[in-house]
C-alpha positions in Angstrom: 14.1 13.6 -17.5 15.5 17.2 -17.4 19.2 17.8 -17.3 20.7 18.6 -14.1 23.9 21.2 -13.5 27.1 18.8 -13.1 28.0 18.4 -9.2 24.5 19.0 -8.3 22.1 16.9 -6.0 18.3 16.4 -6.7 16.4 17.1 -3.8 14.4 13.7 -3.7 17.7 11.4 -4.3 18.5 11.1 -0.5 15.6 10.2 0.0 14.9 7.8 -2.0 16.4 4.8 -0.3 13.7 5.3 2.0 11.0 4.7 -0.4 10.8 1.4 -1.1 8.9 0.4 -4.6 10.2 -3.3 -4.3 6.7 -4.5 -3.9 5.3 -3.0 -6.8 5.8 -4.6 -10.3 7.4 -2.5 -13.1 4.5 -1.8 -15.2 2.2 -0.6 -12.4 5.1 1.9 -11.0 6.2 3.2 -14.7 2.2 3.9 -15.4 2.6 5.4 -11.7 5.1 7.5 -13.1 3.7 8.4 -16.1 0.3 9.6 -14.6 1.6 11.4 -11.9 3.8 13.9 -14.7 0.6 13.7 -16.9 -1.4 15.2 -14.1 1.6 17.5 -12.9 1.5 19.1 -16.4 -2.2 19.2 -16.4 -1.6 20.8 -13.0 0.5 23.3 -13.9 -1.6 24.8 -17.1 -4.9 24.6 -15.3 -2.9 27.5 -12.5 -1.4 29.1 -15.6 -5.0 30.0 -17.1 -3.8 28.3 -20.3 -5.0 26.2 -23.0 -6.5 23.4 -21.5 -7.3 20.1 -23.3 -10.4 18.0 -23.0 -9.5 14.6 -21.5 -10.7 11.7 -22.7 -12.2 10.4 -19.2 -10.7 7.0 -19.7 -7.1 8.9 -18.8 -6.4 8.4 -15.2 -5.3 11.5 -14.8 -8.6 13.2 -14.5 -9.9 12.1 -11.0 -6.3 14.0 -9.9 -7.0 17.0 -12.2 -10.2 17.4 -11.0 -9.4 16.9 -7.2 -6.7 19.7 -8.1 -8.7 22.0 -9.9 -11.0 21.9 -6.9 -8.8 22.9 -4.4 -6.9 25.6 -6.7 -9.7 27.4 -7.3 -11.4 27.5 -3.5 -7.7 28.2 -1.8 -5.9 30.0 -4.3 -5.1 33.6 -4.4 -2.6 33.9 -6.8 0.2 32.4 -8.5 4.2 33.3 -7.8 5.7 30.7 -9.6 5.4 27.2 -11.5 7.4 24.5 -12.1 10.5 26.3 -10.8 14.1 24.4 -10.8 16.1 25.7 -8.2 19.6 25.3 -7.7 22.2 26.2 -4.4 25.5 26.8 -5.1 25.7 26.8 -1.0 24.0 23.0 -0.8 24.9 21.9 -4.4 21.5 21.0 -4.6 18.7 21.3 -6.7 14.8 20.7 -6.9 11.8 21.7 -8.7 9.0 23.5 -6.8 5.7 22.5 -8.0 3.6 25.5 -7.0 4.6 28.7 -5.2 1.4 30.3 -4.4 -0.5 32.7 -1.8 -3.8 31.2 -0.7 -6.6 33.2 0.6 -6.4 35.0 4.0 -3.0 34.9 3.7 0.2 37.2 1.9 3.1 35.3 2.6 3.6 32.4 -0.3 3.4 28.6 0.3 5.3 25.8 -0.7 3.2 23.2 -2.8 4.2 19.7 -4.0 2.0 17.6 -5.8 1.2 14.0 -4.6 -0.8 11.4 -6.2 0.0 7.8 -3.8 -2.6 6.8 -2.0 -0.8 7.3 1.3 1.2 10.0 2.9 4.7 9.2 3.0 7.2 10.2 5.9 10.0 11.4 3.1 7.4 14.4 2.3 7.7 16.8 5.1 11.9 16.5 4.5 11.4 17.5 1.0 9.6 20.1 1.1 11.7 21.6 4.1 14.1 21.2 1.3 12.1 23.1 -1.0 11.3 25.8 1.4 15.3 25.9 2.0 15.9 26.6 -1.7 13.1 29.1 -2.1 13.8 31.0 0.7 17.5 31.4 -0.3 17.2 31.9 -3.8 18.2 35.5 -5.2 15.1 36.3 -6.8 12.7 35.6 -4.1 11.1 39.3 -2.3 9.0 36.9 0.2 9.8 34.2 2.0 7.8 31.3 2.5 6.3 30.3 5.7 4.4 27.5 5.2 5.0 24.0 2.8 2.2 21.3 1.7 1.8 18.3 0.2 -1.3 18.2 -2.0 -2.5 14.9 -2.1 -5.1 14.8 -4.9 -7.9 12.2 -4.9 -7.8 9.5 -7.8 -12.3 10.1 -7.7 -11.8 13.9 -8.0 -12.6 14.1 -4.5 -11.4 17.0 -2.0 -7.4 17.0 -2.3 -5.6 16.1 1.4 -3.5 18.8 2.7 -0.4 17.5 4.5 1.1 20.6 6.4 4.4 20.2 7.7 5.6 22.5 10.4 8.4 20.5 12.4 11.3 22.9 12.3 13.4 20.1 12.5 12.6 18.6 9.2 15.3 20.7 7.5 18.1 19.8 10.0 16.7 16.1 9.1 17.2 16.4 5.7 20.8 18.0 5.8 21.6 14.8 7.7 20.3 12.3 4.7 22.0 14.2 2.4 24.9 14.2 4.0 24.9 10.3 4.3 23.9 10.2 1.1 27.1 11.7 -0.3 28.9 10.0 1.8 28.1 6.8 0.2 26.7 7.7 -3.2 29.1 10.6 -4.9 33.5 10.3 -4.7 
């Protein structure tokens, strides 16, 4: 796991008391885990235009690449950024973007996370309004984003789900579970 800047919070840890993987035994949720960076990184040089590997079919990760693939190249425009950690002094807080990108019929760039669950969780929409928080107020961004997604890619390859999140209430939402969060998780 990447190394965080001391007194900084990960976007995703106030959330996660409300995700509960209690229910799900070990194995399955660390080959959950596993899979889902496999096919992040997969992700990620597929939209780079780089070297990309042949799978062997048996990995699960290729239903999700190919569900992505699919949907990168019939919405996508082009690329503003990758894999991009952010960090807020303001918030000390800190999250990594999967996708910044400007789709077609559009110039402003979207926010783009990556999901592979089955089902939609309620958690989403709070952090990307998180992510859209941090991209919008970072130094080096010349356009603000308008829009944030979750991607939910298909474990067949079929067409990915696009979860748009518009409530402009989701930020003020998530300001709140971080705030308890702190309260009873950091001194």
């Amino acid at each position: 796991m990447e190394k965080i800047r001391e007194g900084f919070t990960r976007v995703t840890a106030p959330l996660s008391v409300y995700n509960d993987f209690s229910m799900i035994a070990p194995a399955v949720l660390k080959n959950a885990c596993e899979r889902g960076t496999r096919v992040h990184r997969y992700a990620a040089l597929y939209a780079n235009d780089e070297y990309f590997p042949d799978l062997d079919k048996s990995d699960e990760a290729c239903g999700y690449l190919e569900s992505f693939k699919a949907w990168f190249d019939a919405v996508v425009k082009r690329v503003v950024s990758l894999e991009m950690r952010l960090y807020s002094d303001v918030l000390k807080l800190t999250g990594a973007i999967d996708a910044v990108v400007v789709i077609h019929g559009a110039e402003e760039p979207v926010i783009v996370d990556y999901k592979t669950p089955a089902m939609e969780s309620k958690s989403w929409a709070l952090q990307l309004s998180a992510y859209k928080w941090l991209y919008n107020n970072d130094l080096n961004t010349k356009v603000k984003a308008e829009r944030r997604i979750a991607l939910m890619l298909k474990k067949d390859g079929g067409k990915a789900k696009v979860c748009e999140y518009t409530n402009t209430g989701d930020l003020k939402t998530y300001i709140g579970a971080l705030e308890a969060y702190r309260h009873f998780n950091e001194c």
